[in-house]
Residue frames as a rotation matrix with the C-alpha (Angstrom) as fourth column:
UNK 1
0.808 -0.057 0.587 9.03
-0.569 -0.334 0.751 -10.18
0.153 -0.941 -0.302 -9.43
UNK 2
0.831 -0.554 0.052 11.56
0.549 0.831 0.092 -13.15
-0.094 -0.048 0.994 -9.85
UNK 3
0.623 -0.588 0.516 13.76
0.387 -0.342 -0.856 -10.59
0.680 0.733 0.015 -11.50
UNK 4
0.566 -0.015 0.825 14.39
-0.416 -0.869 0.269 -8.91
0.712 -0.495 -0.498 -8.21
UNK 5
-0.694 -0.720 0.007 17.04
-0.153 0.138 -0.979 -9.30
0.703 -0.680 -0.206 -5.64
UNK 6
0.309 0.810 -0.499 15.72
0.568 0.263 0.780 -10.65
0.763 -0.525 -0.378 -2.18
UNK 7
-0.659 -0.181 -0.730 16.52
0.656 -0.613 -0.440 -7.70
-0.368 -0.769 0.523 -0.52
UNK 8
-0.737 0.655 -0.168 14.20
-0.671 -0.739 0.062 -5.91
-0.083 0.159 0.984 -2.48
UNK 9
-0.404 0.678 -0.614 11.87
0.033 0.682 0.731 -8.73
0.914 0.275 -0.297 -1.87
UNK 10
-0.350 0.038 -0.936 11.88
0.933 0.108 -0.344 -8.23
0.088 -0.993 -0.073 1.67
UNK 11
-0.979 -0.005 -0.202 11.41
-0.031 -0.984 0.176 -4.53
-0.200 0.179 0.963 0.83
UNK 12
-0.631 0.538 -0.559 8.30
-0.469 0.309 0.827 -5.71
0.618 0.784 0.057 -0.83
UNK 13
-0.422 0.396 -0.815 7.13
0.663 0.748 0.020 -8.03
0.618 -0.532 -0.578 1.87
UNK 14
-0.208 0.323 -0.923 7.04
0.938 -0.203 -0.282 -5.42
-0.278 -0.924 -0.260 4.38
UNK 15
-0.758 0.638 -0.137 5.31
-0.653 -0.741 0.157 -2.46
-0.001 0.209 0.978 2.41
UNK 16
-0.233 0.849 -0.475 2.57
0.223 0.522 0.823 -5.17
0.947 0.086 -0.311 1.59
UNK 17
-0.138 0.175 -0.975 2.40
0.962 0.257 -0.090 -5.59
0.235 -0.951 -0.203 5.55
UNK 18
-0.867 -0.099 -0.489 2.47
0.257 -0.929 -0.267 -1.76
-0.428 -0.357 0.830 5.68
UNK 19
-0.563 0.806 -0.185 -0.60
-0.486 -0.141 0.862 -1.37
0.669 0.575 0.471 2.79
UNK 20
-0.427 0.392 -0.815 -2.09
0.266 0.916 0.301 -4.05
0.864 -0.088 -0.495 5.10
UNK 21
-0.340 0.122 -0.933 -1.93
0.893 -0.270 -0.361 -2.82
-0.295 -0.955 -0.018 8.72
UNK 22
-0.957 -0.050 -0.287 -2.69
0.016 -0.993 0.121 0.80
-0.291 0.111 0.950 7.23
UNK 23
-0.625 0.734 -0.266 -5.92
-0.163 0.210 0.964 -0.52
0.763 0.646 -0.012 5.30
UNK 24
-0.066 0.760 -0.647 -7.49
0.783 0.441 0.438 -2.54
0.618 -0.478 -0.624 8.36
UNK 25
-0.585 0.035 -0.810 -7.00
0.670 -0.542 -0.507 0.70
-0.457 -0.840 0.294 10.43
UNK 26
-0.907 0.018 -0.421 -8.72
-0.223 -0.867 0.445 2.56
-0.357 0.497 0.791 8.01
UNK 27
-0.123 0.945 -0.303 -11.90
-0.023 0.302 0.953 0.03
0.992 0.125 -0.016 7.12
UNK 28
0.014 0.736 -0.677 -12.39
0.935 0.230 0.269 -0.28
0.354 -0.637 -0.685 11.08
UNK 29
-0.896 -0.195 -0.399 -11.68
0.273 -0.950 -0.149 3.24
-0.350 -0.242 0.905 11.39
UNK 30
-0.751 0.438 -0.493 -14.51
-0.649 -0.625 0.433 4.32
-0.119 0.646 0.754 8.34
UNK 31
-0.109 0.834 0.541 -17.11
-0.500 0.424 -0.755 1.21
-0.859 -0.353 0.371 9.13
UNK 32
0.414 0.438 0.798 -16.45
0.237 0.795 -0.559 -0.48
-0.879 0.420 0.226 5.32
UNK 33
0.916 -0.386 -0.109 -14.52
-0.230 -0.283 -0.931 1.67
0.328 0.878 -0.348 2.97
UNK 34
0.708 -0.704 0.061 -11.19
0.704 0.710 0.013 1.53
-0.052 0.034 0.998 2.16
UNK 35
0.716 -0.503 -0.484 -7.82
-0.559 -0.829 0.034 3.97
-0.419 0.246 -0.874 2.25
UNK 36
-0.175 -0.984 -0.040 -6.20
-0.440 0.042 0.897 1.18
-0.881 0.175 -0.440 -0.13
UNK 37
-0.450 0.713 0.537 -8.99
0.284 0.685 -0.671 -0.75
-0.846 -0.150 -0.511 -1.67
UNK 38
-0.705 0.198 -0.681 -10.04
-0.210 -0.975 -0.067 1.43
-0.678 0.096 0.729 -4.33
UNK 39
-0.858 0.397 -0.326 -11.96
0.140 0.791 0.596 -1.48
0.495 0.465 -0.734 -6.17
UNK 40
-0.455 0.602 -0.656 -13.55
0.857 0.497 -0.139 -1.80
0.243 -0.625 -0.742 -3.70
UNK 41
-0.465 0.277 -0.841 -14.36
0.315 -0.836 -0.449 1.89
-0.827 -0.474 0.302 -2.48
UNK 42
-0.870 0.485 -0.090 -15.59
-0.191 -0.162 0.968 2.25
0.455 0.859 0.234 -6.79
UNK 43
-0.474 0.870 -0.135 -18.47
0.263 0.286 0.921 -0.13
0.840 0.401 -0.365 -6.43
UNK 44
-0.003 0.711 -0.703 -19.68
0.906 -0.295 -0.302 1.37
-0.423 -0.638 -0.644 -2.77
UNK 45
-0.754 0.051 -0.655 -19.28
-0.173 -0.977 0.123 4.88
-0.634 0.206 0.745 -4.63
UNK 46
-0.884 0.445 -0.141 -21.70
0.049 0.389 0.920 3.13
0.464 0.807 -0.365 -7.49
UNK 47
-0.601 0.452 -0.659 -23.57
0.795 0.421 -0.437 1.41
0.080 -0.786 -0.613 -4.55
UNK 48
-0.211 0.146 -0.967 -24.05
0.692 -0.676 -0.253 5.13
-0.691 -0.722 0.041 -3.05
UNK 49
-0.838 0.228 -0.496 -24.60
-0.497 -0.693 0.522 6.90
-0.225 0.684 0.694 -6.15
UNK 50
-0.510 0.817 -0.268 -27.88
0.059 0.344 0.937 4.33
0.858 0.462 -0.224 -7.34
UNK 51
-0.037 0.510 -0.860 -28.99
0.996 0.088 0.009 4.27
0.080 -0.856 -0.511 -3.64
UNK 52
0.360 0.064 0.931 -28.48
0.157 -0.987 0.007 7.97
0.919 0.144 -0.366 -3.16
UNK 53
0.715 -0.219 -0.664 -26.08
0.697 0.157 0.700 7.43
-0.049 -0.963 0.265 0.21
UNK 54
0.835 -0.546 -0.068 -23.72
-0.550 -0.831 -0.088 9.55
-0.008 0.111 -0.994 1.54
UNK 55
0.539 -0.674 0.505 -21.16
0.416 0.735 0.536 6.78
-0.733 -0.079 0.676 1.17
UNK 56
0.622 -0.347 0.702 -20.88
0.757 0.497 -0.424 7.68
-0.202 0.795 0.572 -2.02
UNK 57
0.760 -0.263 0.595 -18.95
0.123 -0.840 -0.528 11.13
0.639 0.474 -0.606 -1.35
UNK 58
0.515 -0.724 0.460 -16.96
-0.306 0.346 0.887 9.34
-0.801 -0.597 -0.044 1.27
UNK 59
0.131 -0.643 0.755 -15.31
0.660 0.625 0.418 6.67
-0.740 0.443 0.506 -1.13
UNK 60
0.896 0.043 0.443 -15.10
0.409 -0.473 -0.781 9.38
0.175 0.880 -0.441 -3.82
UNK 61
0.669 -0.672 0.317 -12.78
-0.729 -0.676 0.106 11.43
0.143 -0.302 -0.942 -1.64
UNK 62
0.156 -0.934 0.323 -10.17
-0.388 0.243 0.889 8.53
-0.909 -0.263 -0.324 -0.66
UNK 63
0.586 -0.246 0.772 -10.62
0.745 0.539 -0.393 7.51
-0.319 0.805 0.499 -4.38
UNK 64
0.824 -0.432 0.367 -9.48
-0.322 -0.889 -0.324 11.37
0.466 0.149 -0.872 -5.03
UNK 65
0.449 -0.715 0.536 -6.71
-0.850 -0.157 0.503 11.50
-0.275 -0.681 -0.679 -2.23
UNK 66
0.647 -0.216 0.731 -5.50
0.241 0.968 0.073 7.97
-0.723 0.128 0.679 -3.40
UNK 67
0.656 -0.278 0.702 -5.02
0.690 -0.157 -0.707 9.25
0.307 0.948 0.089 -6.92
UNK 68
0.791 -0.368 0.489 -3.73
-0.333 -0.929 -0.159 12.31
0.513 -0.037 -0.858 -5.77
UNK 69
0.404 -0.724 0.559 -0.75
-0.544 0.301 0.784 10.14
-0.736 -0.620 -0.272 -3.59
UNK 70
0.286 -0.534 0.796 -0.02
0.593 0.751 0.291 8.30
-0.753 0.389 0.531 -6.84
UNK 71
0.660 -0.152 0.736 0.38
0.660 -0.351 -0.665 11.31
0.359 0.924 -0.132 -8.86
UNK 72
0.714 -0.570 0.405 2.65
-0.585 -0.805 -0.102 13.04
0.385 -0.164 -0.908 -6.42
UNK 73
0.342 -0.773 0.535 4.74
-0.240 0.478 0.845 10.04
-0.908 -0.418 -0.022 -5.97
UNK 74
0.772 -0.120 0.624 4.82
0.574 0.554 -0.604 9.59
-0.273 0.824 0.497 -8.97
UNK 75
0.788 -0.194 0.584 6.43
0.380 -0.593 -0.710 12.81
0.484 0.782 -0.393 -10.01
UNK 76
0.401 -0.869 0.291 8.96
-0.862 -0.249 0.442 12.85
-0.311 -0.428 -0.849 -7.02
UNK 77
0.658 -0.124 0.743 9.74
0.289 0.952 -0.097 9.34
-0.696 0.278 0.662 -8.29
UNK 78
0.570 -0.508 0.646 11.08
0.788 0.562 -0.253 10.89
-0.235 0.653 0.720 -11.32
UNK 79
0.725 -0.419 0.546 12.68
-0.280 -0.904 -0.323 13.92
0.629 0.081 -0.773 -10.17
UNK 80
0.247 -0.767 0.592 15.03
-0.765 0.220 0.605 11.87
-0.595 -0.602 -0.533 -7.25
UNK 81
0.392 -0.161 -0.906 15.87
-0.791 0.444 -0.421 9.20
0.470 0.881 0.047 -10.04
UNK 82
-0.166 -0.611 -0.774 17.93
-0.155 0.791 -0.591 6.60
0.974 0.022 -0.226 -8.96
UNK 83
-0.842 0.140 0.521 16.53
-0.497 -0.578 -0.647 7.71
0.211 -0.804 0.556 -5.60
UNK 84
-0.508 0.857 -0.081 13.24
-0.368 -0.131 0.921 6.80
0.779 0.498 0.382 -6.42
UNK 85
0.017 0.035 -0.999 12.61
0.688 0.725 0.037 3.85
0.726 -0.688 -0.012 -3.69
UNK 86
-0.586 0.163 -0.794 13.93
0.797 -0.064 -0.601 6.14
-0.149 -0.985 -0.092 -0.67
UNK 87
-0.980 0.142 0.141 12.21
-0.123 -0.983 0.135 9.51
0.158 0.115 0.981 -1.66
UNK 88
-0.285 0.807 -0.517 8.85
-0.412 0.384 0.826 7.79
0.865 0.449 0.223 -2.32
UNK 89
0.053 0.403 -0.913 9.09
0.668 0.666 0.333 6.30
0.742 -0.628 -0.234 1.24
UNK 90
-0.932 -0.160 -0.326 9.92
0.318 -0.793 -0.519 9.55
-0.176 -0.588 0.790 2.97
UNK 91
-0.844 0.519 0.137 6.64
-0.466 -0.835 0.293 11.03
0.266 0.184 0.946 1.20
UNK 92
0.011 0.695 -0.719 4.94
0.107 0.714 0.692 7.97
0.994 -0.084 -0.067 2.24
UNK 93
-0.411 0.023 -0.911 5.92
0.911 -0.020 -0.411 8.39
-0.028 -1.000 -0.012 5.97
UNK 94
-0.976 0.210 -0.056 5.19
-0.193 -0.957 -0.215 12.29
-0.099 -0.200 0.975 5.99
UNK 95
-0.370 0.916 0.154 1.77
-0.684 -0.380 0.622 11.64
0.629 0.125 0.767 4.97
UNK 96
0.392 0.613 -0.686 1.02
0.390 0.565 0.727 8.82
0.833 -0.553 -0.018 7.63
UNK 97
-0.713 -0.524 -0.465 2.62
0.676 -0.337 -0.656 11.47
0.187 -0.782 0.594 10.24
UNK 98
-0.847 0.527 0.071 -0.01
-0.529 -0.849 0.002 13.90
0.061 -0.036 0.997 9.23
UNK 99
-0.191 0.778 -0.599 -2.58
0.028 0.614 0.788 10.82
0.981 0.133 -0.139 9.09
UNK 100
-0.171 -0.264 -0.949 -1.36
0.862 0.426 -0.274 10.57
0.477 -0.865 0.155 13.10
UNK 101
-0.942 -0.314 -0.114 -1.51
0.334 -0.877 -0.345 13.91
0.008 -0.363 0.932 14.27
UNK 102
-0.156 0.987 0.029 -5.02
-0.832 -0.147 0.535 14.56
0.532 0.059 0.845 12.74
UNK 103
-0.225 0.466 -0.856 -6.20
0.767 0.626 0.139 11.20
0.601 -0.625 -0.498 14.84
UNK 104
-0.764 0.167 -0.624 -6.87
0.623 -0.061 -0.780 13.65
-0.168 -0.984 -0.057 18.14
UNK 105
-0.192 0.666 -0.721 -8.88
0.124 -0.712 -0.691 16.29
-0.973 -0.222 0.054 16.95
UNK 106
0.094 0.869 -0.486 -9.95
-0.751 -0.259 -0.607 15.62
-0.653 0.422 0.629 13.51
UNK 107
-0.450 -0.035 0.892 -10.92
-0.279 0.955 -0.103 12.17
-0.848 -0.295 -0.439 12.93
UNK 108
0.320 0.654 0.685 -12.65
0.297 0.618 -0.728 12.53
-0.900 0.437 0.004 10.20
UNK 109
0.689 -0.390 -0.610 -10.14
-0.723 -0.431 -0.541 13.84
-0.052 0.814 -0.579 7.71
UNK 110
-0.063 -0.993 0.101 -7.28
-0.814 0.110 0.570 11.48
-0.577 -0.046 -0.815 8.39
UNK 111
0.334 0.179 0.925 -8.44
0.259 0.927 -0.272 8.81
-0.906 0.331 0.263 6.47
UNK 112
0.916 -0.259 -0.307 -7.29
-0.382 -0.327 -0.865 11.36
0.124 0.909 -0.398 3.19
UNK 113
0.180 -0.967 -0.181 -3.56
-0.976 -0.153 -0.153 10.98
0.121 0.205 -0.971 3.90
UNK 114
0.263 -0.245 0.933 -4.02
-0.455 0.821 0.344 7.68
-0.851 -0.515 0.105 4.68
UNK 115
0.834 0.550 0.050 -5.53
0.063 -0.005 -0.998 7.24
-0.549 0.835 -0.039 1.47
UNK 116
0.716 -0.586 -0.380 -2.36
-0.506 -0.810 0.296 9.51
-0.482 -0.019 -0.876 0.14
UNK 117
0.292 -0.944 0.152 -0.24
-0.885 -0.206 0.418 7.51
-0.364 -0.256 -0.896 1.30
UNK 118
0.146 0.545 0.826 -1.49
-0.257 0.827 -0.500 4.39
-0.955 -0.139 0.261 0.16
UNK 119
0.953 0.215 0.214 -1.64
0.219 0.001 -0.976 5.66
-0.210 0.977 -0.046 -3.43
UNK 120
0.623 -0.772 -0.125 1.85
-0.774 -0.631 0.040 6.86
-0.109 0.072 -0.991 -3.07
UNK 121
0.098 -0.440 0.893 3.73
-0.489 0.760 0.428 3.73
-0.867 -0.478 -0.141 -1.91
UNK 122
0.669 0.053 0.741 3.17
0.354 0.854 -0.381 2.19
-0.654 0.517 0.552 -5.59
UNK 123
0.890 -0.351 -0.293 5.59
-0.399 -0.283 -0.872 4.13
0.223 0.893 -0.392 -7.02
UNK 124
0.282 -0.933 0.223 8.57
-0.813 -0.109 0.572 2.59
-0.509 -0.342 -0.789 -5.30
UNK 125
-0.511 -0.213 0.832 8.78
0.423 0.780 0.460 -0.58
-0.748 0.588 -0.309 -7.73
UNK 126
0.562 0.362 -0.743 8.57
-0.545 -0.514 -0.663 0.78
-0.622 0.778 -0.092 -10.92
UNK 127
-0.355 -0.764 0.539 9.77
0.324 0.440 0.837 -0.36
-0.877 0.472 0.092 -14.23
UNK 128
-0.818 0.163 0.552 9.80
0.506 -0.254 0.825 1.87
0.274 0.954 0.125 -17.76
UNK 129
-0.816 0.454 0.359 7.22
-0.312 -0.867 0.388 4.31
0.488 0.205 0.849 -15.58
UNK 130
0.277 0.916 -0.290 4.90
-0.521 0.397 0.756 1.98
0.808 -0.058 0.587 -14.92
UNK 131
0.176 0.104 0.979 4.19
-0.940 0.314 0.135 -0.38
-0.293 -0.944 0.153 -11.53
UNK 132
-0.546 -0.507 -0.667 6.20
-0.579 0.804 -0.137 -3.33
0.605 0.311 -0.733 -11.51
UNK 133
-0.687 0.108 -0.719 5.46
0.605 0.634 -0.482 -4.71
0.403 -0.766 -0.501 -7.88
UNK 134
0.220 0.839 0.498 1.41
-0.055 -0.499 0.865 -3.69
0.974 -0.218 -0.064 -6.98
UNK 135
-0.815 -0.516 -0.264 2.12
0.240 0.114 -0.964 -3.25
0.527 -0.849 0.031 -2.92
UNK 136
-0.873 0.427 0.236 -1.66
-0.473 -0.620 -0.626 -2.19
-0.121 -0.658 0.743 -1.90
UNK 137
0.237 0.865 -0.443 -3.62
-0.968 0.250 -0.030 -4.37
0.085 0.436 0.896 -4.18
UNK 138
-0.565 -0.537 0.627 -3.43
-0.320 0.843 0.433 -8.24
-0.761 0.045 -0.648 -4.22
UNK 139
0.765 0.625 0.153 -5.87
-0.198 0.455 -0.868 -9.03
-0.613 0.634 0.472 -6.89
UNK 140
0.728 -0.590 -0.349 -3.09
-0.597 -0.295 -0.746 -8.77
0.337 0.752 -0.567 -9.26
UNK 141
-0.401 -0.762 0.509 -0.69
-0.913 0.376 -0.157 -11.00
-0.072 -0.528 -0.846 -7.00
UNK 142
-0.088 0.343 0.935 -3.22
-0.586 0.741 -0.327 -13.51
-0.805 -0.577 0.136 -7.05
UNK 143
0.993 0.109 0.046 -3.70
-0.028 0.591 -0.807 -14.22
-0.115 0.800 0.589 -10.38
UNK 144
0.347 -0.920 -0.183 0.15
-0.869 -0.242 -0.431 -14.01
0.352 0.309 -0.884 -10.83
UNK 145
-0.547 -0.118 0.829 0.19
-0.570 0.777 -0.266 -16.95
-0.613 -0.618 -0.492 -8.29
UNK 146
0.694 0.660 0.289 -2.62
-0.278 0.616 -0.737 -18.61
-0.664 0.431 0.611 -10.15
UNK 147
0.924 -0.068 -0.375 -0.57
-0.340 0.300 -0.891 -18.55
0.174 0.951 0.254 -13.34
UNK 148
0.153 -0.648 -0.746 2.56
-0.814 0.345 -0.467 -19.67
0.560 0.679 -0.475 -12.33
UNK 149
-0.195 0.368 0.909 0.78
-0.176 0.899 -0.401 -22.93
-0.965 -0.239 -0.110 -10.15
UNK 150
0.698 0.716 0.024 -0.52
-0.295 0.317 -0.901 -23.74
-0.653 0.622 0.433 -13.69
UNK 151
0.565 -0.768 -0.304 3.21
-0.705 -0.257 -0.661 -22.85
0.429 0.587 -0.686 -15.39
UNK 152
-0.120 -0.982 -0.148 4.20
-0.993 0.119 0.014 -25.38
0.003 0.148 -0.989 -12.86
UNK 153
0.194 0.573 0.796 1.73
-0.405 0.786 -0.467 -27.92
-0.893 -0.232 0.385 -12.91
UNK 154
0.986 -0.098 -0.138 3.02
-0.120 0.172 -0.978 -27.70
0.120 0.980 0.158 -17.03
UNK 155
0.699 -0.690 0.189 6.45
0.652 0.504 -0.567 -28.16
0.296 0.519 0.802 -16.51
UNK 156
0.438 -0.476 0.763 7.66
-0.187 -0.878 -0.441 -24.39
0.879 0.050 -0.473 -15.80
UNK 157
-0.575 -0.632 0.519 9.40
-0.418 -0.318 -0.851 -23.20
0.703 -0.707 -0.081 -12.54
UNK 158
-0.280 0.698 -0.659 8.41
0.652 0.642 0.404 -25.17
0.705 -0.316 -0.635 -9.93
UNK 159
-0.112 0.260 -0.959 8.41
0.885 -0.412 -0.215 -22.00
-0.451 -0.873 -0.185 -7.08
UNK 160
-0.872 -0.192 0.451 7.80
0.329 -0.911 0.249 -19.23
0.363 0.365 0.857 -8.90
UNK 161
0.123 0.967 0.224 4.45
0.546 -0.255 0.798 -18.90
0.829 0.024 -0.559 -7.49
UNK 162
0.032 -0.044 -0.999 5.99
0.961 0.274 0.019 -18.59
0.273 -0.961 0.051 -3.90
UNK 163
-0.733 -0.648 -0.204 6.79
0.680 -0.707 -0.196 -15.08
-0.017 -0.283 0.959 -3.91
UNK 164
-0.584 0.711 0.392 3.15
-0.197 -0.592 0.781 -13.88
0.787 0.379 0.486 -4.78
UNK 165
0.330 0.534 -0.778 1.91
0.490 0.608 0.625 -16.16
0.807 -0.587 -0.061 -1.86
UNK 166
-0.208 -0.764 -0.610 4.33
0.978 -0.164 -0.129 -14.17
-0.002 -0.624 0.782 0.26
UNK 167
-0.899 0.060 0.434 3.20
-0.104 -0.992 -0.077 -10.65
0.426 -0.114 0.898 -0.68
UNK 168
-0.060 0.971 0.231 -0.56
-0.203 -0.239 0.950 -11.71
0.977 0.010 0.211 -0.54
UNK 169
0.432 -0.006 -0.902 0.64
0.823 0.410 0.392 -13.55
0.368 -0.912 0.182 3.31
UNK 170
-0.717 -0.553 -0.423 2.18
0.694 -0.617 -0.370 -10.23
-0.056 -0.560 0.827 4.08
UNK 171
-0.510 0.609 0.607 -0.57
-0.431 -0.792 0.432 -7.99
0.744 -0.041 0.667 3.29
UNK 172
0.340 0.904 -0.260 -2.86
-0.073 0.301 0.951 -10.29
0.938 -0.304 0.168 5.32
UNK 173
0.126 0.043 -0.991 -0.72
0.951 0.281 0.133 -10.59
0.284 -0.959 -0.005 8.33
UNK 174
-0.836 -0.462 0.296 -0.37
0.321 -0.850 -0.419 -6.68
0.445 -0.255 0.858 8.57
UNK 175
-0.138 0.939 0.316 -4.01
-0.457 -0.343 0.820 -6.16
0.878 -0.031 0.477 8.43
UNK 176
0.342 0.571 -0.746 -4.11
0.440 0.604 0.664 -8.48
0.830 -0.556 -0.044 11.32
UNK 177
-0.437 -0.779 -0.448 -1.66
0.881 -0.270 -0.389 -6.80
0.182 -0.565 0.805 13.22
UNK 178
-0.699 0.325 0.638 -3.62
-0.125 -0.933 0.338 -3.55
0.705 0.156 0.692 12.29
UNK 179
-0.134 0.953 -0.270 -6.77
0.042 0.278 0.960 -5.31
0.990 0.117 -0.077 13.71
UNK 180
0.465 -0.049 -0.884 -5.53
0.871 0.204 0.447 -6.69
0.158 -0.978 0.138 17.26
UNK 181
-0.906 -0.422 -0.022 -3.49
0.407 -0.859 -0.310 -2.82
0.112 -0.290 0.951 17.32
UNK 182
-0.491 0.767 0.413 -6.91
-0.287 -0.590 0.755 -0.81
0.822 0.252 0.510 16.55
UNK 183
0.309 0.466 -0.829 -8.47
0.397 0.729 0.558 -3.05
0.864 -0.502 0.040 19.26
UNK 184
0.151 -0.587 -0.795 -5.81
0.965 0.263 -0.012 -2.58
0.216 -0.765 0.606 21.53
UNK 185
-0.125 -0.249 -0.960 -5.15
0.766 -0.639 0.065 1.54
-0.630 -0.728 0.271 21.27
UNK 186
0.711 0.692 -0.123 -7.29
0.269 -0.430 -0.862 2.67
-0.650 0.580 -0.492 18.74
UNK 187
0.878 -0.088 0.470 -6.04
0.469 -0.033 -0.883 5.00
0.093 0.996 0.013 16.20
UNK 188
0.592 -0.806 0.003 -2.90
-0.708 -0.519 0.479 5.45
-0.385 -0.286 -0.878 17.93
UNK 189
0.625 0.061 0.778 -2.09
0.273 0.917 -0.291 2.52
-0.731 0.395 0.556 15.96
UNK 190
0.916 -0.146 0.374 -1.16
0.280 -0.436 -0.855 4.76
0.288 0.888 -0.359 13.25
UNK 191
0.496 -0.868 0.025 2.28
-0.867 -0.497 -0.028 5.86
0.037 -0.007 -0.999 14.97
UNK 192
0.153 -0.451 0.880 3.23
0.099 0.893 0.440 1.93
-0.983 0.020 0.181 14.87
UNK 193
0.767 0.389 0.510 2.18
0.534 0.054 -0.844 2.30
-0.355 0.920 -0.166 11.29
UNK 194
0.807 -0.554 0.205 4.75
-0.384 -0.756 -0.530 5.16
0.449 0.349 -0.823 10.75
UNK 195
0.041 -0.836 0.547 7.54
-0.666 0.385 0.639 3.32
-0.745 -0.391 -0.541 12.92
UNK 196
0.191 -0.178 0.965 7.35
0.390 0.916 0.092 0.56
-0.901 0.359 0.244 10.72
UNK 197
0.863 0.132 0.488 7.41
0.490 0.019 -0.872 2.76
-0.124 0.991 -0.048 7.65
UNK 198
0.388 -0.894 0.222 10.57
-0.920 -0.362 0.150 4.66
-0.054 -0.263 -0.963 9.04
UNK 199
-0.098 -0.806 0.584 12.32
-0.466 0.556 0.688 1.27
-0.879 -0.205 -0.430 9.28
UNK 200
0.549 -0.101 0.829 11.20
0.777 0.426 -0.463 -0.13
-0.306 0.899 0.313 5.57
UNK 201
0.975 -0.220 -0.004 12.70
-0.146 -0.634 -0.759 3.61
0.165 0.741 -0.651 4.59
UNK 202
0.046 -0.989 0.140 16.33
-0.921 0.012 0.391 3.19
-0.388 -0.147 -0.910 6.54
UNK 203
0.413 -0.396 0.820 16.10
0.250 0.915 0.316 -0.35
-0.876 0.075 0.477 4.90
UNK 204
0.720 -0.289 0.631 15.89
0.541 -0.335 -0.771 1.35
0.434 0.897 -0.085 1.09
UNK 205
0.657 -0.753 0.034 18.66
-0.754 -0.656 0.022 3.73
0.005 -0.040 -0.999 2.24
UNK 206
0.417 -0.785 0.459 20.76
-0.595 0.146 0.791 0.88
-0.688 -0.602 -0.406 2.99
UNK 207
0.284 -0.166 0.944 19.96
0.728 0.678 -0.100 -1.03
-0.624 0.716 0.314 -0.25
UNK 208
-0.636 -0.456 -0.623 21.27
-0.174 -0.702 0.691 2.74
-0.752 0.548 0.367 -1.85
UNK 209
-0.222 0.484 -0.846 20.18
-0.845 -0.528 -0.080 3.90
-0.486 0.697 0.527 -5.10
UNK 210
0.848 0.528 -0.047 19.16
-0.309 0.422 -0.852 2.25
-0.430 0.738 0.521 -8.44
UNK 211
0.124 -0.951 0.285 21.72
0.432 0.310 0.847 0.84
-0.893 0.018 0.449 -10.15
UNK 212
-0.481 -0.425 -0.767 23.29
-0.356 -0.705 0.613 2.78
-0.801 0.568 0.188 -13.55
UNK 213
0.700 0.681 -0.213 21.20
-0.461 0.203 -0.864 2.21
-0.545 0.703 0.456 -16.70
């Protein structure tokens, strides 16, 4: 993540906050699963498969609809090339427009695009195909932090941890933001959710394309 410009750190900061606020509307939305979580939504699908709940054919579906948002970002990812960043956030907003819209009259489906959109978002930090910067998950962020407190406790960079501490403090203040919003005007919450992802997408437009292999 060092490698990166801090404009595409900020970029970074505030999808985390977007995975965040989008997540807590979704666990207080569904009563304990997740539409980013997908760790987590496995072992209640386990849970719900040994117990014989219907949980487990909830968390199946946003594990589905997840996947299914990371395999169709993926593949606009590598059809808008150098693009990649703003396309990937357009398909990320469309599907938390259709997350919004279904809120009035059919509450129990929107959690799929959320899901979607969730699984989408990781393609916008790529590197050689693969996810560079994990925007939905922090487990990964944390140990990244872990190891380079230890790298500097040996000698290494002394702030390299700081930026992981920063994505995992941005995911955690979205969710809050989600929390006191959900509170405040239910799952109209979700069109904040989409304002904010409209303004992370005119940021990537303004940082323009990839740069030339």
């Amino acid at each position: 993540m060092r490698s990166q410009p801090l404009s595409h750190h900020m970029l970074a900061f505030g999808l985390a906050a977007l995975a965040g606020m989008v997540d807590a509307l979704g666990l207080l939305r569904l009563g304990g699963l997740f539409v980013s979580f997908m760790s987590g939504n496995s072992t209640r699908m386990a849970v719900g498969v040994a117990t014989g709940s219907a949980v487990a054919a909830t968390a199946a579906g946003l594990i589905a609809a997840f996947l299914a948002g990371v395999v169709a970002g993926a593949l606009l990812a590598r059809r808008a090339g150098r693009w990649r960043k703003q396309v990937v956030l357009a398909l990320v907003l469309v599907l938390l427009i259709m997350a919004a819209l279904l809120a009035d009259r059919h509450g129990d489906l929107l959690t799929l695009p959320m899901a979607a959109a969730m699984g989408a978002v990781n393609n916008v930090f790529q590197r050689d195909g693969e996810v560079s910067i994990g925007v939905t998950y922090m487990t990964g962020a944390l140990v990244k932090m872990g190891q380079s407190i230890a790298a500097a406790l040996a000698g290494g960079p002394r702030w390299g941890w700081l930026l992981w501490l920063m994505l995992w403090l941005s995911l955690i203040a979205g969710a809050i933001v989600g929390t006191v919003l959900f509170g405040a005007i239910g799952l109209d919450a979700l069109w904040v959710a989409c304002a904010w992802s409209l303004l992370l997408l005119g940021w990537s437009l303004r940082l323009g394309p990839l740069p030339l292999a």
